[in-house]
N, C-alpha and C positions, 0 to 999 in steps of 0.2 A: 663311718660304720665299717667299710672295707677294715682301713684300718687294726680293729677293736678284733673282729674277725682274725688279721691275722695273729693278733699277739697273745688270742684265745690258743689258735691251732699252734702257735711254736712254745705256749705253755704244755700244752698236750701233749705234743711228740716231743718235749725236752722231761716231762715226766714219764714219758713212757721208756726214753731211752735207760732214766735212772733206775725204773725197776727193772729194766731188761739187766741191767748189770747186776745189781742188787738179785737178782735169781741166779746170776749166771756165779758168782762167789756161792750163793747158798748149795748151787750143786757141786761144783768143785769141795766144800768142806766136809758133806755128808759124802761124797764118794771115796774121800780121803777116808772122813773117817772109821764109816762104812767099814774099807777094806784094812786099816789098823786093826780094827774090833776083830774082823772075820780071820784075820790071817798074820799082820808083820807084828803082833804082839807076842806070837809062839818064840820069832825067830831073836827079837832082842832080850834078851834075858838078863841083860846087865854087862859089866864091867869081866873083862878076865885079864889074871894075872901071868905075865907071859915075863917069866922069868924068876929066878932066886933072889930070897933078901937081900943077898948080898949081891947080885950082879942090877940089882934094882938100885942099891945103894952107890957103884961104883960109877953107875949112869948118872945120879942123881950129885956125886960129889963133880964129876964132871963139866955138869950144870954151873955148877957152885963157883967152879974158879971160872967159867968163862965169864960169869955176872961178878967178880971180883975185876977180872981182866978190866971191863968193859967202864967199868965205875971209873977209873983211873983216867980213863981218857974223855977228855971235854975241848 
């Protein structure tokens, strides 16, 4: 009987441990996302273009021959 007793009480406290955790995610998300909604939604606005077609392009052709370079060697 002891026994039954204990494997009642380490069901108990092994379920209690998993909703303690299982609350403790549920406020970590709502605080997160809470403060998204209230506030860092103003600051992210998207994507900015930080430079000219054509200095976007000179970067981007740069790219191009190092992944040529790079192909070649194995």
């Amino acid at each position: 009987m002891a026994r039954g007793l204990e494997r009642e009480l380490q069901r108990i406290v092994e379920s209690a441990r998993r909703a303690s955790q299982r609350s403790a995610v549920g406020v970590v998300l709502v605080f997160s996302g809470g403060y998204w909604l209230l506030s860092a939604r103003k600051w992210f606005t998207g994507s900015k273009v930080q430079g000219t077609e054509e200095e976007l392009k000179a970067i981007e052709a740069g790219f191009t021959r190092v992944g040529h370079t790079l192909e070649g060697i194995d």
